[in-house]
C-alpha positions, -999 to +999 in steps of 0.1 A: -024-523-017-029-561-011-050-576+012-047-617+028-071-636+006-077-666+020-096-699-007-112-731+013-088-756+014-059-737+000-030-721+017-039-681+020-018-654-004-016-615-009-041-605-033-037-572-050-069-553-045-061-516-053-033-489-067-024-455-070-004-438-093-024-402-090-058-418-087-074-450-075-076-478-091-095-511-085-094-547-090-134-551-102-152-578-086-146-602-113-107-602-106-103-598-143-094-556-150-081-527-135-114-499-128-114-470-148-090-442-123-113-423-104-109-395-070-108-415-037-132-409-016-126-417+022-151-413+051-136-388+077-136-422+103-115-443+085-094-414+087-092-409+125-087-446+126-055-438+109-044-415+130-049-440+160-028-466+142-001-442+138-001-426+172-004-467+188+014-486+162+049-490+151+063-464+134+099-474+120+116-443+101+147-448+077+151-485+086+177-506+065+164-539+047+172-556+019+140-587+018+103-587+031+117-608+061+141-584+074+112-558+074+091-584+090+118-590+116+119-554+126+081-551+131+081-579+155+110-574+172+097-537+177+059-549+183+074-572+215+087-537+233+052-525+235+022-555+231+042-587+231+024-613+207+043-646+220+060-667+201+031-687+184+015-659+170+046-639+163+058-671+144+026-674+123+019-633+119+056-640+103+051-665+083+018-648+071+039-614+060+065-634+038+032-652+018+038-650-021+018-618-033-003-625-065-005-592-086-034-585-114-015-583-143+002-621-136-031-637-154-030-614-179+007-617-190+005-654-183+002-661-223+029-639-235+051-652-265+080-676-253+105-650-268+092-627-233+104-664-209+136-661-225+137-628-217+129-632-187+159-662-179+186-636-195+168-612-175+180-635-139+217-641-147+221-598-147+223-588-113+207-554-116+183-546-141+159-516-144+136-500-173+141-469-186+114-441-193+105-456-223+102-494-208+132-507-227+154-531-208+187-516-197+218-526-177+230-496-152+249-494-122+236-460-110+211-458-082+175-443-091+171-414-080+136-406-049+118-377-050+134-366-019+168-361-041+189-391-028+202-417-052+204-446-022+189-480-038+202-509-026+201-538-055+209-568-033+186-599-041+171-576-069+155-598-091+128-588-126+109-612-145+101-599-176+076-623-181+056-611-149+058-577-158+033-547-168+052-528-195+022-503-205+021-491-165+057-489-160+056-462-188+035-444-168+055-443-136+079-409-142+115-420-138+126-421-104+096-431-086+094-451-054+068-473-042+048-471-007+033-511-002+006-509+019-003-544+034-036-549+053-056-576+064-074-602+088-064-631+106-083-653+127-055-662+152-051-627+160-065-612+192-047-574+191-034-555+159+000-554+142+002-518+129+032-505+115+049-473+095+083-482+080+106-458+061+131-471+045+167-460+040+182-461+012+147-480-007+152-514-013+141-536-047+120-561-029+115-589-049+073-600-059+062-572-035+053-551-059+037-553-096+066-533-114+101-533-102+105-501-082+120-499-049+104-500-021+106-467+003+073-471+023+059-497+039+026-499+062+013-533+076-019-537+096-031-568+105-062-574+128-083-596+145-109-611+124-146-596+117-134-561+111-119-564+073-136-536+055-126-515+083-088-526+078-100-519+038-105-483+041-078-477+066-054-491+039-070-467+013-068-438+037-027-441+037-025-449+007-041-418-007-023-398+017+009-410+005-002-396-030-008-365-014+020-338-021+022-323+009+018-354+027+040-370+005+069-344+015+062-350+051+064-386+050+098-382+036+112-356+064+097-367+090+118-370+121+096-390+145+059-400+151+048-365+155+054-354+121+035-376+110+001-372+131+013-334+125+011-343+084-027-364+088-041-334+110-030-307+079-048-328+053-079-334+080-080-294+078-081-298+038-108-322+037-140-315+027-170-334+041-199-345+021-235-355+038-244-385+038-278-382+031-268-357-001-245-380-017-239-417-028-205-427-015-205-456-041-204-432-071-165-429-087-154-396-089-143-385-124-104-373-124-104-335-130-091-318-163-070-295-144-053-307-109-049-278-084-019-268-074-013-276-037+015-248-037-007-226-014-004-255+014+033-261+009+041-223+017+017-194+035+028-168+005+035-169-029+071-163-040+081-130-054+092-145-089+058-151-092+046-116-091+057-110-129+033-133-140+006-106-134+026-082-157+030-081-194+054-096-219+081-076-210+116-091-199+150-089-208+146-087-243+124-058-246+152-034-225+171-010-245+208-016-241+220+022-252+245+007-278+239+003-314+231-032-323+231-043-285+200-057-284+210-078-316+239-089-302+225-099-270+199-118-285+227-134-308+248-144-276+214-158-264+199-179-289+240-195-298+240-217-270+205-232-277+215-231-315+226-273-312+198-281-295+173-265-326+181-293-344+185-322-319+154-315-302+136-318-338+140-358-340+101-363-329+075-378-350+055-345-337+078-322-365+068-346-391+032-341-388+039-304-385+061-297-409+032-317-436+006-302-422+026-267-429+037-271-457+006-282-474-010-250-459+019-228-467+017-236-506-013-224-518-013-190-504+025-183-518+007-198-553-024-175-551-004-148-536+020-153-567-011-150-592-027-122-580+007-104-584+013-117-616-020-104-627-012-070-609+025-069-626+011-083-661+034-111-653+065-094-636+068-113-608+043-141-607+040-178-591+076-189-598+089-159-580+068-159-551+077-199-547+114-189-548+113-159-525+095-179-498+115-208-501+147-184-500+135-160-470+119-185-453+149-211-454+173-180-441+150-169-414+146-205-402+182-212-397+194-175-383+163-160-368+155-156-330+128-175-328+122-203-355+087-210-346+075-177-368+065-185-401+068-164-430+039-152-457+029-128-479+002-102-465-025-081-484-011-048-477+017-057-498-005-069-525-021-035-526+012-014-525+027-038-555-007-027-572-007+010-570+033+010-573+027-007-605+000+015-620+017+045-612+051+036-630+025+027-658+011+060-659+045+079-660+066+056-675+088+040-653+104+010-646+084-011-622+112-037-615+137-007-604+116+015-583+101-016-565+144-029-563+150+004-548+119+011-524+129-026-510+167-014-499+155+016-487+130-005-462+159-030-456+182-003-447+154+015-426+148-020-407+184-025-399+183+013-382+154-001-362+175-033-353+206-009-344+182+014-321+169-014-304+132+002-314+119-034-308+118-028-275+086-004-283+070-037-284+060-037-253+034-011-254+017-044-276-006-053-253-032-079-254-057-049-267-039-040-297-029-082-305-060-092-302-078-069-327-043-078-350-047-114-345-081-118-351-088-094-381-065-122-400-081-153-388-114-136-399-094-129-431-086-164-433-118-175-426-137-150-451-114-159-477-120-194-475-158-194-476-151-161-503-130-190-530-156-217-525-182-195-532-161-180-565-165-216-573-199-212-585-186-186-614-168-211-629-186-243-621-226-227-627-257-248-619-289-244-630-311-229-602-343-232-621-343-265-630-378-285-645-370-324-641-398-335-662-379-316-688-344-336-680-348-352-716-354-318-737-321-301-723-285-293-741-257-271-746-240-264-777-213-240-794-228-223-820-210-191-840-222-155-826-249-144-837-237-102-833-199-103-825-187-077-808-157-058-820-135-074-798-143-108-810-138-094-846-106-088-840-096-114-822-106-136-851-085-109-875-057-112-856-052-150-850-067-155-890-097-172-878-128-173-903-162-181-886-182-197-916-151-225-919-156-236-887-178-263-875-190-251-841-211-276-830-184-303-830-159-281-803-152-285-771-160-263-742-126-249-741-120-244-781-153-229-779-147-204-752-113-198-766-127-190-805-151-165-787-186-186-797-218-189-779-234-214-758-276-224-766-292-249-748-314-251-719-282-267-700-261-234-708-250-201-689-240-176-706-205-188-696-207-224-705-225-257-699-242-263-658-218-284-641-237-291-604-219-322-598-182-301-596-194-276-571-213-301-548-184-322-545-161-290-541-186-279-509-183-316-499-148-317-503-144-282-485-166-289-453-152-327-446-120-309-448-129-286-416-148-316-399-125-343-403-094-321-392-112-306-359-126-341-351-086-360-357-070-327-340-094-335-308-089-373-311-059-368-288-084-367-260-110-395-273-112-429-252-104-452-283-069-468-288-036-468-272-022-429-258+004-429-283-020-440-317-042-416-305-013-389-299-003-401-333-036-392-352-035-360-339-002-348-347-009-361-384-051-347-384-044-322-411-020-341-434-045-374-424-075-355-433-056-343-468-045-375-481-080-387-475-091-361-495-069-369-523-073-405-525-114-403-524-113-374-551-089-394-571-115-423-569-142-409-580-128-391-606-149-357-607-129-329-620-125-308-592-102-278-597-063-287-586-034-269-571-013-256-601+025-257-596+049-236-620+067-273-637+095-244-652+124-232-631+128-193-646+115-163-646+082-156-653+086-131-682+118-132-708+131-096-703+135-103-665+165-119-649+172-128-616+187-096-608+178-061-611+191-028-610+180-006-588+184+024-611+178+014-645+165+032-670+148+056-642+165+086-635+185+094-604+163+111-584+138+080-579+167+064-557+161+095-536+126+097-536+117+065-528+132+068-495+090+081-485+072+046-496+100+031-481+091+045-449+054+034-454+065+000-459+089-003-432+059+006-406+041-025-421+071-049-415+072-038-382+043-043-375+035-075-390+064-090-380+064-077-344+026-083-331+031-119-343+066-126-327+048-110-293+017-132-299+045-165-306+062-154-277+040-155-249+043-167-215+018-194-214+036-211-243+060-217-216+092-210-243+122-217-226+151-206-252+147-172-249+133-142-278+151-131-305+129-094-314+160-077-329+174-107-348+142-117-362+136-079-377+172-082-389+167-113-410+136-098-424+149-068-428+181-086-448+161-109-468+139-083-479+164-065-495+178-098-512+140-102-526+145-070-540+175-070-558+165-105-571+126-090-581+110-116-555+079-107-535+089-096-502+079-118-473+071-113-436+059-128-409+021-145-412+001-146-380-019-177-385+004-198-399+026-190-374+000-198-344-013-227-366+026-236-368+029-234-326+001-254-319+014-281-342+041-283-319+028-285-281+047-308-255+023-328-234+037-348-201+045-386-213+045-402-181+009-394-169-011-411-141-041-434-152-069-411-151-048-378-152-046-353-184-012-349-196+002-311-184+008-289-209+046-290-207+057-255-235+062-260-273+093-279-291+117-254-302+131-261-332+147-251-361+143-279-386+102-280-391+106-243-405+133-253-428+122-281-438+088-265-451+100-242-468+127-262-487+102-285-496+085-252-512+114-248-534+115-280-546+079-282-553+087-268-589+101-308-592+069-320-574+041-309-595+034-346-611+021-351-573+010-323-559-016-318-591-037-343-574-045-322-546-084-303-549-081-264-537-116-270-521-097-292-495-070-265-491-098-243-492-108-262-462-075-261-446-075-223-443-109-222-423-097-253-402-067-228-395-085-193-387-111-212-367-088-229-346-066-204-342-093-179-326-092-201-296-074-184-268-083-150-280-104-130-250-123-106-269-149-135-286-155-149-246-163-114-239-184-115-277-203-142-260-214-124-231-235-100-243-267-115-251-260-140-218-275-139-187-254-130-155-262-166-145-250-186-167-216-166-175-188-183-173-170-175-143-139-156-163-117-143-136-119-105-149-160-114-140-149-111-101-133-077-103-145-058-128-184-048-135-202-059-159-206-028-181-170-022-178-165-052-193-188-047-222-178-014-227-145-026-234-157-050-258-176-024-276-144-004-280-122-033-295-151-045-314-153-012-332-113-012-334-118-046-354-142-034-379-125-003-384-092-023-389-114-047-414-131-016-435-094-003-441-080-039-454-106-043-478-106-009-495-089+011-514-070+028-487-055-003-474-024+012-482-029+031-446-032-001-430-002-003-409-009+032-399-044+023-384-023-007-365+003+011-353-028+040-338-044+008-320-016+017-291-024+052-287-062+041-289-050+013-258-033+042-238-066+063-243-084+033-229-069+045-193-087+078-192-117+057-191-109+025-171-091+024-137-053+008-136-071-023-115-095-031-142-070-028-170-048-051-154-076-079-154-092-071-189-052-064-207-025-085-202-009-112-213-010-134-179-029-172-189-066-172-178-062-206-156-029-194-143-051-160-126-078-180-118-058-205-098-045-179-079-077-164-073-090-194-060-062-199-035-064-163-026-099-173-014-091-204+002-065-184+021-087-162+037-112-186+042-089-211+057-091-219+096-058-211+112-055-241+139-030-241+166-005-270+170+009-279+206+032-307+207+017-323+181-022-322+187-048-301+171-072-285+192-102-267+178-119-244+197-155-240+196-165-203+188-188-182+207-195-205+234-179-193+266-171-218+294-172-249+272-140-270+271-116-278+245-122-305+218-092-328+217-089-350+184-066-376+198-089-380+231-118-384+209-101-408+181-091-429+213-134-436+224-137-451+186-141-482+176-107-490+165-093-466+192-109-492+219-092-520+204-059-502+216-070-500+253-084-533+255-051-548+242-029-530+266 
C-alpha cells in the first residue's frame, strides 16, 4: 500500500507505508524497517466505508493496460461519466497518480556491491526478465501463471532493476503470484473523492509500482479531500486485507460486476468478529497463529465426500486382498515402478545428508552391541563382524527393492533371546548351532513368502492405533531404559569412591599386590599360561597386566575391581546428558528467531550429527579416557571353522530339516509382526506419503534376505520401530515460500531411496573406518538413543491421555475425543492399554520373551474385546489413525456451521432481521453505510 507523502518545499511522491503477503506489515515510524508480521486488525467502520467506496466509486473489471498512465486514463475518463472533476483537477489528480513511488527496501539496497549495478544494466538490454522460485535471474518467454489459472501477462515496457530489488522477499512470494496496488491518499486541491476498483486483464508488469517485479492484477485508488487521511489509511488497509482473504480473494477474481463484489465484503462482514472497545487495546499487534484455519467451510456449505475416509483407519488399496497368489505383490510392484526414478532424484537435498549422518551414526552402535551380545551368546559364532555385514547386506537390498524405503532395518531383542536358547539347546544335545539356525531361517523365509503370496498383509488392518501404540511405545521406553541402563553399567567399570574423607586425600593409593588366598581358578590359570607368582614384581604392573595375571588391588583408592576412576564416569554423564540437550535444543532451533530461515533450517537438519561432532572434538580435547565405539578393523569371520556359507544340514541328522519347520513358525509370527506394525506406523496418513505402500513387497524382501542371512550365518534383520520413526522425522517437507509471520505447512516426508542406502553402505564399509570412528564416546551414542525414544514418543495418544489423570477438568487440554467421550471412558481406556504395556514390557524382559510376538499379535483380539465395553462412537474418537488437528478442525467448523447466521441476499444487499421484535422494520446495511461520515461525502458531491 503507498500513500502521497508530501516534504516542505519538495515535490510530493508515493511512500510505501504497509504490505501483505499473509500478514501485515509496517513501515515503523522511523522509516528505517519492515514491523514484525502481525494479524490486521480493522474497525468494523472502516469497513462499511469500503463498501460505500465500492458501491459509489469506479469499479473497472478486466481492463487492458500496459503503464500506470493508461490505468490513470481509464479512471478519469470513467470518473467524468458520473462526478466530472474538470480539467484542472483531472489534469493535476493525473499527474499526482503517475508520481515516482519510493519503496522501503530502495535505502536499504542503495549500497549494494557495484557487481549488483552491472547487473542491473545487463538486466535493461533483456526485454523480459523474471526470478524464479529460488530468486535466481532467468530469461523466459512463458507467461506466469495467476491463481485464477490463466497464463495472460503482458511484458510490454517490463523493466527490473536488480539493484532496486528485495531478493530475500521475492523468495517468499510462491511462484505465480500477482500483486493488488492499493493507492490511497490526500490532496488539498480535491473537493470530492476519486475511488476506484480496477481488474486487470491479462496483469500487467508495471514498472516502480511495486517493490518486486510481479504483475499487477489489482489496482484500488482513493484519493480524497484533505483532513480525512487516517480515514483514507484504514480504508486502504481494509482492501487490502480483504484481498488476502481466500474467499475474497476468489471473488475478486470472478467477479462479473459491482455486485459481486459488495456480495464478497458482506460474506466476510458475517465472518468478522467484533471486539469491545473498552475490553481491548486496538494498538496491540496480533501475533500470527501456529496453525491457519482452513476457510474451506466458507468456500462450500458441505464437506466433500473424499473427505469422509479421513475419519477411518489406514485401510486403502493396499490392504485389499486381490484373490490371486502374489497379487498383492505384484500390484504393489506395478505401483512403486513408476515412482522408482524419482527415489533417487528426489534425494539431491541437503535434508538426506543430515539424515542419512544422523542415521547412520545411530544405526552403528546397536548392530555393534547387538553383534556382542550374540557373540557372547554363540561363544563367538556370529559376532560383530557378522552383524555389520548382515545389516549392511539386508539393509542395502531392502533400500533399493522394498515398498517403502523410509523403514529402517535392526536387530530386535526377541531375536536375541531365540539365538540364546537355540544355542543352549544344540549345546545340550549336541548339535550343530550354525545348521539348525541355517535351516530354521529358510523355513521362516519360505513361510514369509506364503504370507506374501496370500496377501495375509492385508490382516494389517485390524492394526489399529490401540495395538500400535502399546507396540511403539514399549520400544521407545526400551530405548530409553537402555540408554539410562548403559550409562549407569558405566559405574561397574569406571567405580568411584562413595565414602570419600578429603582430609585424607594425601594417605590414599592403589596397588597390585600378589593374592593373598588364590582361588583354584587363579591356580590354574597361572599353571596353564606357566606363570609363577613369587617371580613377579606386582607392584610395578599396570591396571590391565594386573587384572589380566589375576592379582589384587590394596589401597584406600581401590575396589575390589580396580583403582576409583570418578573423573571417567562424570564426564561419561556429562557427555551423555549434553548429548540429549544439545540435540533437542538444535532439533527445535528450526523454529528459534535467530538467523536466516535457511541457517536455521540448516542447524536442524544436521542437530544430531552437529551435536556428535561437538561431542567428539571436546572429548578429544580434553583427553579423558572415555570408553569408544569399537569397530571389527578385520574383514572375516569371527571364528576360523566358520565360512561364509553354511549348510543347512550338516553334521545334524535329517530329521532336524523337518522339525524345525515349528521354531520356524514362531519366528515368522515375530517378523510379521515387527515388520508390519512399523510399516503401518511409517505409513500413516498424516505423513501425507504420496508414492503409495508397499506391505507385500516389503515382507518379501525381508522374508528373502532373511533367508540369504541364513545360509551365509548372519543375524537376521527386521524392521526397527524407532529408527525408523527417528528416520521419518529426519525427513519432513516444510513449505519454502512462506509468508512473513506465517509457519511453514507441514508439506509430507521426502520419499527416497538413497538416505537408506546410503546408511547402510556406509555400515559396510565401516570395517575401513575404524581409525575415525574410534574417536567417538558411547556415552554420546548413549545419548543419541534417549534423544531418539524421547522424541519419538511425541505423537503417541496414550501419554496425552497419561497426563490426564492427576489433572483437573479445567485445565485439560481440549483433545477432541474430550468433546465426545466421558471422562471415565477415557481413563478407563487408558487403564486398559496401560496394563497392555506393562504386560507387553514384563514378557520382553524375562525369560519367556520368546512368547513375545504371541502377546503382540493377542493385542488385536484384546482391541476387538475393547467393543464389548465401549460404544462404536467412542471407539472411533479414542482409535484411529485420523491426525488430531485434522478432527479438531473439523470439529470446530462443524460448530461454526451450526452457529453461523444464515443471511438472505436480494439483489445484492444483506438485510438482517431483528429477532423477536414484531412490527419493527428491516435494517438495511447500504441505507445505513450511506448516513456515515464517508457515505455523506458521496451525497454532498453529487
Amino acid at each position: 500500500m503507498d500513500e502521497i507523502f508530501v516534504r516542505e518545499g519538495e515535490d510530493c511522491e508515493w511512500r510505501e507505508s504497509a504490505r501483505w503477503l499473509k500478514f501485515e506489515e509496517d513501515v515503523e515510524d522511523g522509516g528505517e524497517r519492515w514491523s514484525k508480521p502481525y494479524v490486521a486488525t480493522l474497525s468494523l467502520h472502516s469497513l462499511f466505508e469500503l463498501r460505500s467506496c465500492i458501491i459509489n466509486g469506479s469499479v473497472l473489471l478486466d481492463m487492458r493496460a500496459n503503464t500506470i498512465q493508461d490505468i490513470a486514463d481509464m479512471v478519469l475518463d470513467h470518473q467524468e461519466l458520473y462526478s466530472p472533476l474538470g480539467d484542472d483537477m483531472r489534469k493535476r489528480v493525473h499527474e499526482t497518480l503517475l508520481k515516482r513511488h519510493h519503496h522501503q527496501n530502495q535505502k536499504k539496497l542503495a549500497n549494494r556491491l557495484p557487481i549488483m549495478r552491472s547487473l542491473a544494466d545487463m538486466s535493461r538490454r533483456t526485454s523480459e526478465v523474471h526470478l524464479d522460485k529460488n530468486g535466481e535471474m532467468t530469461s523466459s518467454q512463458s507467461h506466469l501463471a495467476g491463481p485464477d489459472g490463466k497464463g495472460d501477462v503482458t511484458r510490454e515496457n517490463s523493466c527490473v532493476d536488480l539493484s532496486k530489488m528485495d531478493l530475500h522477499f521475492m523468495k517468499k512470494i510462491p511462484p505465480g503470484a500477482e500483486a493488488c496496488n492499493v493507492l490511497v491518499g490526500e490532496l488539498d486541491f480535491l473537493n470530492k473523492p476519486v475511488v476506484a476498483f480496477v481488474r486487470l486483464s491479462p496483469a500487467a508488469l508495471l514498472c516502480g509500482l511495486a517493490e518486486v517485479p510481479i504483475p499487477t492484477r489489482f489496482l484500488f485508488l482513493l484519493l480524497g479531500p484533505s483532513g480525512r487521511g487516517p480515514q483514507y489509511h484504514e480504508i486502504g488497509r481494509s482492501i487490502a486485507t480483504l484481498m488476502t482473504d481466500e474467499v475474497f480473494h476468489d471473488v475478486a477474481y470472478k467477479a462479473k460486476d459491482r455486485n459481486d463484489l459488495i456480495a464478497g465484503i458482506d460474506e466476510f462482514l458475517d465472518q468478522v468478529t467484533v471486539l469491545p472497545p473498552g475490553e481491548w487495546d486496538p494498538s496491540i499487534r496480533i501475533e500470527p497463529p501456529k496453525n491457519v484455519p482452513s476457510q474451506e467451510k466458507r468456500k462450500k456449505n458441505t464437506v466433500a465426500e473424499g473427505d469422509e475416509e479421513e475419519h477411518g483407519g489406514h485401510g486403502g488399496p493396499e490392504l485389499q486382498r486381490t484373490g490371486k497368489w502374489f497379487g498383492g505383490l505384484f500390484l504393489d510392484i506395478k505401483r512403486k515402478a513408476c515412482h522408482y526414478v524419482s527415489d533417487y532424484t528426489d534425494a539431491f537435498s541437503l535434508q538426506c545428508v543430515a539424515s542419512f549422518l544422523f542415521l547412520y551414526c545411530a544405526c552403528m552402535s546397536p548392530v555393534i552391541t547387538f553383534g556382542g551380545l550374540l557373540g557372547e551368546a554363540t561363544e563367538g559364532r556370529i559376532s560383530a563382524i557378522e552383524s555389520l555385514f548382515g545389516a549392511s547386506l539386508t539393509g542395502m537390498a531392502y533400500s533399493l527393492f522394498a515398498g517403502q524405503p523410509l523403514t529402517i532395518l535392526g536387530s530386535t531383542g526377541p531375536v536375541l533371546v531365540f539365538e540364546k536358547i537355540l544355542f543352549k539347546f544344540c549345546k545340550e544335545y549336541g548339535l550343530s548351532y550354525l545348521s539348525l539356525r541355517t535351516c530354521i531361517g529358510l523355513w521362516t523365509a519360505v513361510f514369509c513368502i506364503v504370507l506374501v503370496a496370500t496377501d495375509a498383509s492385508s490382516l494389517v488392518c485390524y492394526i489399529t492405533r490401540f495395538t500400535e501404540e502399546a507396540f511403539a511405545s514399549l520400544i521407545c521406553i526400551i530405548f530409553i531404559y537402555e540408554a539410562l541402563e548403559k550409562l549407569i553399567h558405566l559405574g561397574d567399570h569406571y567405580p568411584f569412591n562413595k565414602n570419600n574423607n578429603l582430609e585424607q586425600l594425601t594417605l590414599y593409593s592403589c596397588s597390585c599386590v600378589e593374592p593373598s588366598d588364590p582361588t583354584n581358578s587363579t591356580l590354574q590359570y597361572w599353571e596353564f599360561n606357566n606363570i609363577t607368582a613369587s617371580e613377579i614384581y606386582w607392584e610395578a604392573l599396570e591396571v590391565k597386566d594386573c587384572i589380566e595375571k589375576r592379582g589384587e588391588f590394596v589401597g584406600k583408592a581401590c575396589s575390589q575391581d580396580g583403582p576409583y576412576v570418578p573423573d571417567v564416569l562424570f564426564w561419561c554423564v556429562i557427555l551423555f546428558f549434553s548429548t540429549v540437550f544439545m540435540s533437542s535444543f538444535l532439533k527445535e532451533f528450526r523454529f528459534r528467531n535467530y538467523f536466516p530461515t535457511k541457517v536455521r533450517g540448516v542447524i536442524s537438519d544436521f542437530a544430531v550429527f552437529i551435536t556428535i561432532f561437538t561431542m567428539v572434538l571436546v572429548d578429544y580435547a580434553l583427553g579423558i579416557p572415555s570408553p569408544k565405539l569399537k569397530v571389527p578393523s578385520v574383514f572375516k569371520p569371527t571364528r576360523d571353522d566358520r565360512g561364509w556359507l553354511i549348510n543347512p544340514l550338516g553334521p545334524n541328522p535329517w530329521w532336524t530339516v523337518i522339525i524345525t519347520m515349528f521354531p520356524a513358525l514362531l519366528c515368522t509370527i515375530l517378523i510379521f509382526m515387527d515388520q508390519q506394525i512399523t510399516a503401518v506406523i511409517i505409513n500413516r496418513k498424516e505423513h501425507k506419503l504420496k508414492k503409495g505402500c508397499g506391505y507385500h513387497l516389503d515382507l518379501f524382501m525381508v522374508g528373502v534376505m532373511l533367508g540369504v542371512c541364513s545360509v551365509m550365518g548372519l543375524p537376521w534383520f527386521v524392521a526397527a520401530t524407532v529408527l525408523s520413526i527417528t528416520h521419518v522425522n529426519s525427513l519432513k517437507l516444510e513449505s519454502q515460500c512462506s509468508a512473513p509471520g506465517e509457519q511453514p505447512k507441514f508439506l509430507g516426508i521426502r520419499e527416497q531411496r538413497v538416505t537408506g542406502l546410503m546408511i547402510f553402505t556406509l555400515m559396510g564399509c565401516s570395517v575401513f573406518m575404524t581409525s575415525v570412528l574410534k574417536f567417538i564416546p558411547m556415552p554420546v551414542l548413549y545419548g543419541v538413543f534417549l534423544y531418539m525414544g524421547a522424541s519419538s514418543l511425541r505423537g503417541i495418544q496414550l501419554f496425552d491421555r497419561l497426563r490426564l489423570l492427576g489433572m483437573p477438568a479445567k485445565h485439560q487440554p481440549d483433545f477432541i475425543y474430550l468433546r465426545h467421550v466421558p471422562l471415565r471412558k477415557v481413563h478407563l481406556f487408558t487403564f486398559i492399554q496401560l496394563t497392555c504395556l506393562i504386560l507387553l514390557w514384563v514378557i520382553k524382559t524375562s525369560k519367556a520373551a520368546i512368547v513375545f510376538p504371541m502377546m503382540v499379535l493377542a493385542l488385536v483380539f484384546i482391541r476387538k474385546l475393547l467393543d464389548c465395553i465401549f460404544t462404536k462412537r467412542e471407539m472411533s474418537w479414542l482409535d484411529d489413525l485420523m491426525p488430531e488437528s485434522k478432527k479438531k478442525k473439523l470439529e470446530d467448523a462443524d460448530e461454526e456451521e451450526e452457529q453461523s447466521v444464515l443471511a438472505e441476499e436480494e439483489e445484492g444487499v444483506v438485510q438482517v432481521a431483528l429477532e423477536g421484535c414484531k412490527g419493527l422494520p428491516v435494517i438495511n446495511i447500504t441505507d445505513e453505510m450511506s448516513k456515515g461520515s464517508f457515505g455523506s461525502t458521496w451525497n454532498a458531491s453529487s
